[in-house]
C-alpha positions in Angstrom: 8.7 9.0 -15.3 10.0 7.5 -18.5 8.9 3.8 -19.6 9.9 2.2 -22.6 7.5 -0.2 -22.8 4.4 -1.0 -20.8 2.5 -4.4 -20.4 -1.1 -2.2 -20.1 -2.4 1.2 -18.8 -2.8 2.5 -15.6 -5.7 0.8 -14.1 -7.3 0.5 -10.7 -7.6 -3.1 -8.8 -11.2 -2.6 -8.8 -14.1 -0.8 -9.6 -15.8 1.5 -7.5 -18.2 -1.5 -7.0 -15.7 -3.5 -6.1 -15.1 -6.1 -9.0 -12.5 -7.6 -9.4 -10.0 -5.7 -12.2 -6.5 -7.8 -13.8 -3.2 -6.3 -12.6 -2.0 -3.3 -14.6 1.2 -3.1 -13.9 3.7 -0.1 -15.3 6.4 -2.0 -16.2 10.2 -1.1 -17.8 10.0 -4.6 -19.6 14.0 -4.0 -20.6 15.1 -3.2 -17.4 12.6 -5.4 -15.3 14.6 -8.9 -16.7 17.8 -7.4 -15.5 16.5 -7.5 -12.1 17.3 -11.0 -10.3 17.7 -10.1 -6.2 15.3 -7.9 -4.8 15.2 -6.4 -1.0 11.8 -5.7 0.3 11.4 -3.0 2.6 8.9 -4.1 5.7 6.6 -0.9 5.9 5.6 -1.6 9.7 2.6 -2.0 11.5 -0.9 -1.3 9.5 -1.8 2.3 10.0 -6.0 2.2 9.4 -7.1 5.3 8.2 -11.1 6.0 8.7 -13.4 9.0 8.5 -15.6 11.2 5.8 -14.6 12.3 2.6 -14.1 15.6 4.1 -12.0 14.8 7.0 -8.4 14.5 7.2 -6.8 10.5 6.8 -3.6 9.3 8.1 -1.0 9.7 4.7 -0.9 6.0 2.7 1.6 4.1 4.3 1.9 3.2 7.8 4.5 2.3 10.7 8.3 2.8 9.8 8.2 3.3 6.3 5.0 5.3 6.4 7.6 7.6 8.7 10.2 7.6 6.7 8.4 8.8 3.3 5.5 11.4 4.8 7.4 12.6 7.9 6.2 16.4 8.7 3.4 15.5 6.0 1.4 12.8 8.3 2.5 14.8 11.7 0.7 17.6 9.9 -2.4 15.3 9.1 -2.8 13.9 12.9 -2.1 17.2 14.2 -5.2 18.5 12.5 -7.4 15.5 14.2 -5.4 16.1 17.3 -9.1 17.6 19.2 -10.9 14.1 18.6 -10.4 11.8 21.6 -8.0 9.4 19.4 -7.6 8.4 15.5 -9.3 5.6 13.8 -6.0 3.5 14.0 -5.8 4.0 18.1 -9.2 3.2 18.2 -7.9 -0.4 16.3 -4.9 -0.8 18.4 -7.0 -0.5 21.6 -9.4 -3.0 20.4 -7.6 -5.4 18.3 -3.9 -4.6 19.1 -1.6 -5.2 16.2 -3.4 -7.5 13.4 -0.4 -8.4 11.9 -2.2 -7.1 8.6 1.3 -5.7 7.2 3.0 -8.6 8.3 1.0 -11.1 6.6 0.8 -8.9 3.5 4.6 -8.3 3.5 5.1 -12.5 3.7 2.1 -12.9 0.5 4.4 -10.5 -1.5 7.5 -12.4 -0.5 6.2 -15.7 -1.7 4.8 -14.4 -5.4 8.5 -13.0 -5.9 10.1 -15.8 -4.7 7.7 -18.5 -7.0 8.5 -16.1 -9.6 12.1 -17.0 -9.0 13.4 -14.0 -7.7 16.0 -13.9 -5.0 14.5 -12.2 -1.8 15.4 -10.4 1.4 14.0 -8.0 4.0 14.6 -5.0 5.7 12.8 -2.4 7.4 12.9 1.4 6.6 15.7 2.3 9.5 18.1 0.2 7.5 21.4 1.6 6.5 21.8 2.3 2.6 18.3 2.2 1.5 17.7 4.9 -0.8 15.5 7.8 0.0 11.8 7.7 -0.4 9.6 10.9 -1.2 6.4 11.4 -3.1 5.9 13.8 -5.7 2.8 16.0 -6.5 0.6 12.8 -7.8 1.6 11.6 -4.3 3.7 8.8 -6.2 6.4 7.4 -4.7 10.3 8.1 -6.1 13.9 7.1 -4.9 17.0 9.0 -5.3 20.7 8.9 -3.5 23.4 6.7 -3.9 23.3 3.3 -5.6 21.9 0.3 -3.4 24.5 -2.5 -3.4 22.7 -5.2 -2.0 19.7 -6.4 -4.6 19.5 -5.6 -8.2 16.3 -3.5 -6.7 14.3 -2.4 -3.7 10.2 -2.9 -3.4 9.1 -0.8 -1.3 5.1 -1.7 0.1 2.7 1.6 0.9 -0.9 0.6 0.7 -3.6 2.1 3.2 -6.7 0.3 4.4 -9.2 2.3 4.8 -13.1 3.0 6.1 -14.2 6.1 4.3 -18.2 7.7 3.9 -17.4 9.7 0.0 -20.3 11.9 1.1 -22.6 12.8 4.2 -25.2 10.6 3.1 -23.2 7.9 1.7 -22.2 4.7 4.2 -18.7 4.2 5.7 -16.9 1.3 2.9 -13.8 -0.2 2.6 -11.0 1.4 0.5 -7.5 0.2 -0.1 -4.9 2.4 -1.5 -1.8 2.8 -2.2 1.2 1.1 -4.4 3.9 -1.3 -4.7 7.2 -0.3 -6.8 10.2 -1.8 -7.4 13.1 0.6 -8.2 16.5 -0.2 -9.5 19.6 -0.8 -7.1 22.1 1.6 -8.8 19.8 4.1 -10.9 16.8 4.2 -8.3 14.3 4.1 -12.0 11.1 2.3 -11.3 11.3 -0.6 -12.8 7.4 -2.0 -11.7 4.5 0.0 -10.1 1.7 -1.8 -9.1 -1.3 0.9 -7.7 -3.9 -0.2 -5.8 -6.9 1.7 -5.5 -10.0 -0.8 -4.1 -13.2 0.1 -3.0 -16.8 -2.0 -1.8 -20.0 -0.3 -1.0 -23.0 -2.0 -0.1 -21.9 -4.9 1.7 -22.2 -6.4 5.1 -18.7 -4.7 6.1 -20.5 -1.0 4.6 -21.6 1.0 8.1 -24.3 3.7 8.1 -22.7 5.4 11.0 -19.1 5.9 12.1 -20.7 5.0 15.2 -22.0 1.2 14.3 -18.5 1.0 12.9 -16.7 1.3 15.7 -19.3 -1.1 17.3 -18.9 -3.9 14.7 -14.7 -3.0 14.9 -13.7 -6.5 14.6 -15.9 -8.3 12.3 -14.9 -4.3 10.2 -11.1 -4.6 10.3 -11.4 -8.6 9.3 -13.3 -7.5 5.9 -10.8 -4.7 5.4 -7.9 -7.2 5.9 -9.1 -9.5 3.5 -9.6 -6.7 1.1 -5.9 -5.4 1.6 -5.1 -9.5 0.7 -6.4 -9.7 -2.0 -3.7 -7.3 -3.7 -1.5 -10.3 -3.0 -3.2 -12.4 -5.7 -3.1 -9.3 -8.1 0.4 -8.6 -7.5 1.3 -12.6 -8.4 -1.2 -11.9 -11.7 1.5 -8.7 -12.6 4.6 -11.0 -12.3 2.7 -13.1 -14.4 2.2 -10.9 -17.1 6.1 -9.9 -16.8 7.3 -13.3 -18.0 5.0 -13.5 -21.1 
């Protein structure tokens, strides 16, 4: 994808060690100040994603909109850890029901747009006239079909919390991943990608075994919850840097 002008390069929200990183946004700067309305696309209910390195993990981007974008792609993924006795998000649900994670995360990035003075509404992904979401071999997200007419753009929300062990003698950490974009109504271009790729070892949420995961679920999900929250913060730093 083309970009006339970008505020930095690509960068990661953390390091592997889990500091803290500034927003590197990919930004259109001339097309980005045409864009006034935006409609946010609710993703859904969090889909958690946890297992080793070499296992299969649920496709970035959960719920409705996680749907709509993999399709056959995360049937295929579940299918192939349809033997174990559930996933690692049924294993949530059962325990913790719906945290509201996406929710909560939806309403952060809500509030940054809108003290950024943007005009915003919501749908979710079965809304009529959205365009169409796919991901290309860099599993980035893309849009495509006829011109939106409600917003000067679309930000759509895919980020994936995650427990994941790299290696079999490596601990299970938290990982977020994922991106947040904002295409244009009429020409679908992205207009702002924010990736988010976060990761924390060696902390009091890291697990030895999958097994003393599972038995510490809840204190677990909170740490990974307030790791996905902390994009929020990251996300308000990139409007920032927009209006500079």
């Amino acid at each position: 994808m083309r970009f006339m002008s970008k505020l930095s390069a690509l960068g990661v929200a953390a390091t592997l060690a889990g500091c803290a990183a500034g927003p590197s946004p990919e930004v259109d700067a001339g097309k980005f100040s045409t864009v006034h309305t935006v409609t946010v696309v609710y993703p859904g209910k969090a889909v958690y994603a946890g297992g080793a390195a070499s296992m299969p993990l649920l496709v970035p981007g959960g719920g409705l909109l996680g749907a709509a974008i993999a399709g056959a792609v995360t049937g295929a993924a579940n299918a192939s850890v349809s033997k174990a006795p559930a996933t690692f998000d049924d294993l949530v649900t059962a325990k913790l029901g719906d945290t509201k994670l996406n929710r909560q995360f939806t309403d952060g990035i809500e509030a940054a747009l809108r003290t950024h003075g943007y005009v915003v509404s919501e749908v979710d992904a079965s809304a009529p006239g959205l365009p169409k979401f796919t991901r290309d071999d860099h599993n980035l997200l893309h849009a495509s079909g006829p011109a939106y007419r409600d917003s000067d753009a679309v930000l759509v929300i895919s980020v994936s919390p995650q427990y994941v062990a790299p290696g079999p003698l490596n601990s299970y950490a938290r990982m977020v991943v994922g991106e947040i974009v904002m295409f244009k109504g009429d020409t679908h271009e992205s207009v702002l990608r924010q990736r988010v790729y976060w990761q924390k070892f060696s902390d009091p949420y890291s697990y030895g075994t999958f097994a003393s995961l599972l038995n510490d679920l809840p204190h677990a999900i909170s740490g990974l919850d307030e790791s996905v929250m902390a994009q929020v913060g990251l996300f308000d730093k990139s409007l920032d840097a927009t209006q500079r």
